[in-house]
N, C-alpha and C positions, 0 to 999 in steps of 0.2 A: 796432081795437087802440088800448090808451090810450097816449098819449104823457107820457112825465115831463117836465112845464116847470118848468125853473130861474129864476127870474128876478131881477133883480140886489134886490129888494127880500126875495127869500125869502133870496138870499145875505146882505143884511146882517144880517136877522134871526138868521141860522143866527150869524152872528159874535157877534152882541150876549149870544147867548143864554151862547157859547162863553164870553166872555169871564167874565159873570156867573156863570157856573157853574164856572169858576177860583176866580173872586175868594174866591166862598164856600166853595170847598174850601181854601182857603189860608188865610180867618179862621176855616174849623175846625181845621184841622191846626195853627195858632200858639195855639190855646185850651187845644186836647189837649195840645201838648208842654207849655203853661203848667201846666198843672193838675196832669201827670205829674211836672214840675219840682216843683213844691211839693209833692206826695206825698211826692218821696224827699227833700227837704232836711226835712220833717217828723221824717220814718224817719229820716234821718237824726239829726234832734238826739235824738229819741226812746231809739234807741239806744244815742248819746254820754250823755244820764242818767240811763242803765239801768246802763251798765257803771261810770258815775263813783257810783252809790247802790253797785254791788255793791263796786268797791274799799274806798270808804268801812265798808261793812258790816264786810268783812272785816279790812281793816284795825282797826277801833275793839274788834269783837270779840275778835280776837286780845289785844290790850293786857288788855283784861281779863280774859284767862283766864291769862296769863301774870301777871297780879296776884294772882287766886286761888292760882295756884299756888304763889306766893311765902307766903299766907297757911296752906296746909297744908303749907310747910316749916315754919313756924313753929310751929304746931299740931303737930306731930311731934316738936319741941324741949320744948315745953312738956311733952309727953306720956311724954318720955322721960326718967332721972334725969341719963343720962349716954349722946350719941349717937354711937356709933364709927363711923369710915367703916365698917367692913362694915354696920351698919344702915341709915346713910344712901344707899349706895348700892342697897340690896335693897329700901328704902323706896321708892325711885323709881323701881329696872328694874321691880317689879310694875305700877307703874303708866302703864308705856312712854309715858315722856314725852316720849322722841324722838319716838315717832310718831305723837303722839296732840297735842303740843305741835312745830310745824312750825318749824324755824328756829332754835329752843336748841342752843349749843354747849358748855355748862355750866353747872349747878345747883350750891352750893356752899354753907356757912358759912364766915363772915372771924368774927376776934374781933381785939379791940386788946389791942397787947403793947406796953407803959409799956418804957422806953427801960432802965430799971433791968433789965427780964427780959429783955431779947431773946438773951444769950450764954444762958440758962438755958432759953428757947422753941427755939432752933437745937437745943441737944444733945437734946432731949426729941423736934423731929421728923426728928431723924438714928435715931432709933431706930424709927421707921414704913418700915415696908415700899415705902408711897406715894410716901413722898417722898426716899429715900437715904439714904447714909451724908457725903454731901458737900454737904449741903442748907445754905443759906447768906441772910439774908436780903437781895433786891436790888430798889432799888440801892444801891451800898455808901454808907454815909456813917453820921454818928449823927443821927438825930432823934428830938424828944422821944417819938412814940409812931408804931406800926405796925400797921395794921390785914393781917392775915397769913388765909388758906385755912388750914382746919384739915379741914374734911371734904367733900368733893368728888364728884361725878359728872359726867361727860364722855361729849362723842359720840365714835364711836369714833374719826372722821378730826380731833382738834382737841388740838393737845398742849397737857399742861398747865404753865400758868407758877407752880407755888402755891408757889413762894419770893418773889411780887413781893407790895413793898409797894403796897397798894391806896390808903394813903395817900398818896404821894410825887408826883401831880401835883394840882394845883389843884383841876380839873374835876372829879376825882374825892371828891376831899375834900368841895368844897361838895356834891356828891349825897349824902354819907351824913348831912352835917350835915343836911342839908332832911328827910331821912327820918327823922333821930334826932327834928327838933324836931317834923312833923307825924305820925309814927307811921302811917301807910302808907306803901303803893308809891310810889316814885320812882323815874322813867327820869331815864340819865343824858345826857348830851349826845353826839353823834356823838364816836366818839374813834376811836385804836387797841390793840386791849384787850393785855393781856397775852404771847396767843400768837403778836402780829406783825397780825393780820385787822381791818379795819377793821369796827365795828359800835359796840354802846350796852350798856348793864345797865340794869335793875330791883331794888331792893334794898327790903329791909323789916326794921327795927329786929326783934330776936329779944325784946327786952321794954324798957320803957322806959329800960334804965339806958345804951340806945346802945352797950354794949361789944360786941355782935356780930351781923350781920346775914347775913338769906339772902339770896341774889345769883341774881339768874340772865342770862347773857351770851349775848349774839346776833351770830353774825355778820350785815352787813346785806345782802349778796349772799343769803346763801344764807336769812335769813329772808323778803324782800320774793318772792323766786323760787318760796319756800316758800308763802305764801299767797295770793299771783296765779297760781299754777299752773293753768293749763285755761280763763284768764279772756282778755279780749280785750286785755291790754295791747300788743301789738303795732299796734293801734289807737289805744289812747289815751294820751294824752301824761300822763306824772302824775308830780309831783316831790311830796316828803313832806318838811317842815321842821316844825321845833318852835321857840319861844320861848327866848329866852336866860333865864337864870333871872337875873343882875344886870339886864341890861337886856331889858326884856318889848316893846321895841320893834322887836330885832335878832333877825332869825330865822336858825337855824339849820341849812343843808340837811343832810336824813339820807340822801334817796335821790331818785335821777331816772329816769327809764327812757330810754333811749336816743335813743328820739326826740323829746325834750324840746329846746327851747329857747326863749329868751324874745322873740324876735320877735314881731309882730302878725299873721305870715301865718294861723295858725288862728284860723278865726272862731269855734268852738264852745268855750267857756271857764267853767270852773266855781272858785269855792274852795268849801270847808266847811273849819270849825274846831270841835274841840271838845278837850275837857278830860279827861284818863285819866292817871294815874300822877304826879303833880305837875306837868303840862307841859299847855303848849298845843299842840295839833298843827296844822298847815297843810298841809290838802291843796288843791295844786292838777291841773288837767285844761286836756287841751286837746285838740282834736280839728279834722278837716278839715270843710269843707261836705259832703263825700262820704263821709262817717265810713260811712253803712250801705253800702257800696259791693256790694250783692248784683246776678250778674248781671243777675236780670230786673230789678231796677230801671237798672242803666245800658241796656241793650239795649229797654226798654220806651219810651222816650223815642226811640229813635232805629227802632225800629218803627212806629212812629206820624209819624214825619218821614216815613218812607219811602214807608208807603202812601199818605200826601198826593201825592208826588209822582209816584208810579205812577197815582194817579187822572187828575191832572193833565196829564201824558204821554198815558193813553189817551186822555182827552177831546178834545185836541189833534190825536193822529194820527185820529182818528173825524172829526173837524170835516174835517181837510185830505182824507180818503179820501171823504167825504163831497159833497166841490167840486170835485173831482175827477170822481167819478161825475159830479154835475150838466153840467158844462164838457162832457166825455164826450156829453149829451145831448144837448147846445146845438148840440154842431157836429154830432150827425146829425142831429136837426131841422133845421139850415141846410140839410142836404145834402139831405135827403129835400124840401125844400119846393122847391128848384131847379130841380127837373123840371118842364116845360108841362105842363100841363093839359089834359085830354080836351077838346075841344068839339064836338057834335053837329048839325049841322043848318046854318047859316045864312054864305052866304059875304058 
């Protein structure tokens, strides 16, 4: 019967080997989790300018449909000798612009009423259904001239202010000047419009002579909510500013999403700029390292940590089960050798 011998030079061996065959499961398993890391910070930025191209998309698209839009109000004006709200109104429910234009809270014509008409503009729209018997223009005071709503459509939840003059702040004024001098769309600057809601307008001169434009008014809650819908912004950090129109150096914030701020902690960071409506706009992004945060990529990385160290682990208890067995051998060879010996024949 064969005997197993251990001997202290197979034991070293068996360590060397032990150890060596760690070492190099430990520079694979730091390779693998390396290489898994860079996958997902890849996927990750990958991601992060995927969803900042789709805001972007969305966003710049939008502008311009709500540009076009401004131009087949106009084209409707043109078209018509004389347009009453009930036309203007039927003009636009056919073509459901609530729902087909995301984020409109009113579509409108303003005209300017010279400071001579305006006791003569009041009695004339106390006699419209639209607007009452008590209709007054506000806010009270005299100035030379009033740019005043004469034909209106509205979403249903956004009450209308169309006794205000649209003349009577600054901001407002320069946007219709820019549009009278260039003859397109102009956005106006962040304000608060009329009905109390914070948001902006787009206006387009109805023909050159400037006396009256179509408007059309955003809230900016419920337009940004309106075309980010079903998108990943609860990931991505995105504030929307535009350009001052005096000074093109001071930007203007429109909208932030909530988990914006101007810290340096997010590494993923994008602008785009581009030109729509008379305005510069500024979009910025910002996202984490871990922007794709999808499970199998966190759990992938720590899969692959794991199995290293279960290799590792077994190799270990193998090695020590293994000198153990041998030790085991050692002392019954001791034991079995201690017995005398037969011997035959010679005293």
């Amino acid at each position: 019967m064969k005997k197993v011998m251990v001997t202290e030079g197979c034991r070293r061996l068996a360590r060397q080997l032990t150890f060596w065959l760690c070492l190099l499961i430990v520079l694979l398993t730091t390779v693998a989790v390396s290489f898994a890391q860079q996958r997902i910070s890849t996927r990750s930025a990958d991601a992060f300018s995927q969803d900042a191209n789709d805001a972007n998309e969305r966003f710049k698209r939008s502008l311009q449909q709500y540009a076009d839009l401004l131009y087949q109000g106009r084209s409707f004006v043109h078209g018509s000798r004389e347009v009453t709200q009930k036309e203007w109104e039927q003009y636009f429910r056919e073509q459901n612009i609530f729902g087909r234009y995301k984020g409109i809270s009113m579509v409108f014509i303003a005209e300017t009423v010279p400071h001579d008409a305006k006791l003569k503009f009041e009695a004339a729209m106390r006699m419209q259904p639209q607007s009452g018997a008590d209709y007054s223009i506000s806010p009270g005071g005299d100035r030379p001239e009033y740019l005043m709503i004469t034909r209106y459509l509205r979403a249903t939840n956004v009450a209308p202010a169309i006794n205000f003059d649209l003349y009577s702040t600054p901001a407002r004024r320069q946007t219709y000047a820019a549009a009278r001098v260039l003859n397109h769309p102009v956005a106006s600057p962040p304000l608060v419009l009329a009905s109390g809601e914070p948001g902006f307008f787009m206006t387009l001169p109805v023909d050159t002579s400037g006396k009256s434009f179509v408007v059309i008014t955003f809230h900016t809650d419920q337009l940004l909510d309106a075309l980010f819908e079903g998108n990943t912004l609860h990931k991505l950090a995105l504030r929307i500013s535009e350009t001052d129109m005096v000074d093109p150096n001071e930007k203007i914030e429109l909208f932030k999403t909530a988990n914006w701020h101007d810290s340096n902690e997010m590494t993923l960071r994008r602008t785009d700029t581009f030109g729509v409506a008379g305005r510069q706009w500024i979009m910025e992004y910002k996202g984490n390292a871990d922007y794709d945060n999808e499970p199998a990529g966190r759990f992938g990385t720590l899969f692959i940590g794991l199995i290293g160290s279960m290799l590792i682990v077994m190799i270990g208890l193998t090695y020590f089960a293994l000198l153990k067995v041998g030790e085991r051998n050692v002392a019954l060879q001791k034991k079995t050798g201690s017995k005398p010996r037969k011997s035959g024949g010679r005293a």
